[in-house]
C-alpha positions as CSV (number, residue, x, y, z in Angstrom):
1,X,0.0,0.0,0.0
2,X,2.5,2.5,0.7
3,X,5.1,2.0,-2.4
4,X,2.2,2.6,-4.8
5,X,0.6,5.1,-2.8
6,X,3.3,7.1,-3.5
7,X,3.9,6.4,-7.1
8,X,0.2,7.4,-7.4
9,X,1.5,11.1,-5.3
10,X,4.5,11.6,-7.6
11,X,2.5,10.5,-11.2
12,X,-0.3,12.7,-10.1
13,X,2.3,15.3,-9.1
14,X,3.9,15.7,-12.6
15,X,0.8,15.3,-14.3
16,X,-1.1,18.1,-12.4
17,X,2.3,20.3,-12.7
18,X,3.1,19.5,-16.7
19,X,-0.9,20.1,-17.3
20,X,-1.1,23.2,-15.8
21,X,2.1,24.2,-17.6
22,X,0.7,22.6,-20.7
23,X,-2.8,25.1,-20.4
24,X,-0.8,27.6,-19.7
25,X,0.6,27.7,-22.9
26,X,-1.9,26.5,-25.4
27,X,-4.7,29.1,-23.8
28,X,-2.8,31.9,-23.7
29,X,-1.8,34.1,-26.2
30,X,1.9,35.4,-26.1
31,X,2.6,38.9,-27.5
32,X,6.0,40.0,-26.4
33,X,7.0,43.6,-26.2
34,X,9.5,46.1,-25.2
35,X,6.9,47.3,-22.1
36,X,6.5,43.8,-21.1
37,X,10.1,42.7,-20.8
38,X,11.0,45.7,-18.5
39,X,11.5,45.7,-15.0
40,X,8.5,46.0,-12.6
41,X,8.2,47.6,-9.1
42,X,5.4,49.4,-8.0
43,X,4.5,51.0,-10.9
44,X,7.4,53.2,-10.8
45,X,9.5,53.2,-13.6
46,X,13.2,51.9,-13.4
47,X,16.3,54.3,-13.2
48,X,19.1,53.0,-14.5
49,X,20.3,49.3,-14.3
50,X,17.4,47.1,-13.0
51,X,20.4,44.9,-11.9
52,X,21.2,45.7,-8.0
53,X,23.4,44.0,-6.0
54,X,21.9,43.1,-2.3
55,X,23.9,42.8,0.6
56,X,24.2,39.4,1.3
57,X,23.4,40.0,5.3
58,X,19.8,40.1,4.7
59,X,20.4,36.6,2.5
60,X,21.7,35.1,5.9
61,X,19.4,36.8,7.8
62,X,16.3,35.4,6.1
63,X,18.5,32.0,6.1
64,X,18.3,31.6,10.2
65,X,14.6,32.8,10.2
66,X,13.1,29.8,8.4
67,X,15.2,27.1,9.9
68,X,14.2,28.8,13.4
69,X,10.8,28.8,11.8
70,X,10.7,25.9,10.6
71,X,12.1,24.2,13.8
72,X,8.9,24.8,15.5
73,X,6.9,23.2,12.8
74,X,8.8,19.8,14.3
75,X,8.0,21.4,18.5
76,X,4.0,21.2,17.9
77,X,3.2,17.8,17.1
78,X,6.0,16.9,20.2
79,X,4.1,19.7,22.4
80,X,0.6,18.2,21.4
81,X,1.8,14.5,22.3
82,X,4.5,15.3,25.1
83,X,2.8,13.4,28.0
84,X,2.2,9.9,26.2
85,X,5.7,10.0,24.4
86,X,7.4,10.1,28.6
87,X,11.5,11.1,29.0
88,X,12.9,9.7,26.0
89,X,10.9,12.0,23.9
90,X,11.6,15.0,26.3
91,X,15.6,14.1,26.6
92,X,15.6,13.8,22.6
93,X,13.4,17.1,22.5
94,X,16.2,19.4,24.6
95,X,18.9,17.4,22.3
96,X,17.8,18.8,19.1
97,X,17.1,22.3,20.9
98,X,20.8,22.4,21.7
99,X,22.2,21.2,18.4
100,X,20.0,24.3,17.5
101,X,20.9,26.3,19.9
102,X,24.9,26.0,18.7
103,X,23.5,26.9,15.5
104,X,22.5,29.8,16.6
105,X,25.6,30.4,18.5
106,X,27.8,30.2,15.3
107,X,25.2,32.2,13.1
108,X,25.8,35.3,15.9
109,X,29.6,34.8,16.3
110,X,29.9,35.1,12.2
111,X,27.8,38.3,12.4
112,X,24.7,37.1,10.5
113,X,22.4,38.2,12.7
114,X,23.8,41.7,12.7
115,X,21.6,43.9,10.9
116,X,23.1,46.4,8.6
């Protein structure tokens, strides 16, 4: 059951994706232009090169946010069970909050959390 369950996931998957992809292109018409091909913000019309380089802090900085994010995606299912999983859930809990933590540890000694 669960080998061809996911078979069925991934075919359905790339069939959904390619046939979307697929409509896409056969129901809409394409009429390129100079207008079209230009950068976009807000309306406002670009000044000079639409090419900017970004300081790479706010990269890093957006990095550590969604791994800390994302880390308590893992903490609420452990939260919502914590009582019937007993110590070895807890001890394997403060484990991965540690390995965390010295992530977080090394982020802040390299400056990425530093705002410009």
């Amino acid at each position: 059951m669960g080998e061809s369950a996911i078979l069925v996931l991934i075919i359905s998957a790339v069939v959904f994706s390619a046939g979307g992809i697929l409509a896409g292109k056969l129901l809409v018409k394409s009429k390129p232009s100079k207008v079209k091909s230009e950068a976009y913000e807000c309306g406002v019309q670009t000044i000079g090169k639409s090419w900017v380089q970004f300081n790479v802090g706010y990269y890093l900085f957006a990095l550590i946010f969604l791994i800390f994010d994302v880390e308590l995606v893992f903490l609420y299912p452990w939260a919502v069970a914590a009582k019937q999983l007993g110590w070895v859930a807890l001890i394997e809990v403060i484990i991965f909050l540690f390995i965390l933590f010295l992530g977080f540890l090394y982020a802040h000694k390299k400056g990425a959390l530093r705002w410009m």
